[in-house]
C-alpha positions, 0 to 999 in steps of 0.5 A: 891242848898242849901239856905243861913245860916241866918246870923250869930249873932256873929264871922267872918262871922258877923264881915264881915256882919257888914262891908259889911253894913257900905260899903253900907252906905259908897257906899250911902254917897260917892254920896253925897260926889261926890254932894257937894264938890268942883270940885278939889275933883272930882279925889279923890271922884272916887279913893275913891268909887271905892275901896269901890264898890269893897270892897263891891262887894268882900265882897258879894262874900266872904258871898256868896262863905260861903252861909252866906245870904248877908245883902241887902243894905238899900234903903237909909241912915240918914246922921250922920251930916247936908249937905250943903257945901263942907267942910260938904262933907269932914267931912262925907268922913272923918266920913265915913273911920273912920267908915269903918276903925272900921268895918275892925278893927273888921273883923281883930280881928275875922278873922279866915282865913288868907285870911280874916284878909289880906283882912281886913288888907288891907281894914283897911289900905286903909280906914285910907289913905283915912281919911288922904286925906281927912284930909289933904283936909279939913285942919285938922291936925293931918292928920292920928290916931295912931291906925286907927279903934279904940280908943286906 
């Protein structure tokens, strides 16, 4: 059996390394997300971190499948913004798609392999209907970006 490729400082396969990391964070806050907010988010909190754990179990098996050595997830993550009441949680579920949709942004524009950007293509897509959910749940119009995963 062959050892892992360290990871690689730049490309595809760093691209998906990258957002492999943010999914875990996102795994993490989702938790807290799930803690704080009120019981009416309850469904969404579950639709929601379901996909990510299988973006993330995905992603795992894409990096392993290549023998590219998979980032392990961090034991725990700093909080971009204080946690106190619900609407705190939406903002950091709004933070958090955002961020995943910027990491999957990137894997689409470094994606050499079809599989790849169509994987991203969809990972990107689900993370901007995600912000808009809960967008729409914290009241914030407009509720979607023009171009989800960047600034332009």
């Amino acid at each position: 059996m062959t050892a892992p490729q360290p990871r690689p400082a730049s490309g595809p396969e760093a691209a998906l390394s990258e957002a492999l990391e943010t999914e875990y964070g996102v795994v993490y806050g989702y938790g807290l997300v799930s803690a704080y907010s009120l019981p009416e988010f309850n469904g969404l909190v579950v639709t929601t971190i379901r996909q990510h754990r299988e973006r993330r179990d995905r992603t795992i098996a894409i990096l392993t499948s290549r023998g590219v050595a998979v980032p392990p997830a961090a034991a725990g993550y700093q909080l971009p913004m204080p946690m106190t009441t619900s609407n705190d949680a939406l903002r950091l579920a709004i933070r958090m798609e955002n961020d995943t949709a910027a990491a999957w942004r990137a894997v689409v524009e470094q994606a050499v392999e079809t599989t790849d950007r169509e994987f991203a293509a969809t990972a990107l897509g689900q993370s901007a209907v995600l912000a808009a959910h809960w967008n729409r749940a914290l009241g914030n119009w407009p509720i979607t970006q023009a171009f989800p995963g960047g600034q332009d």
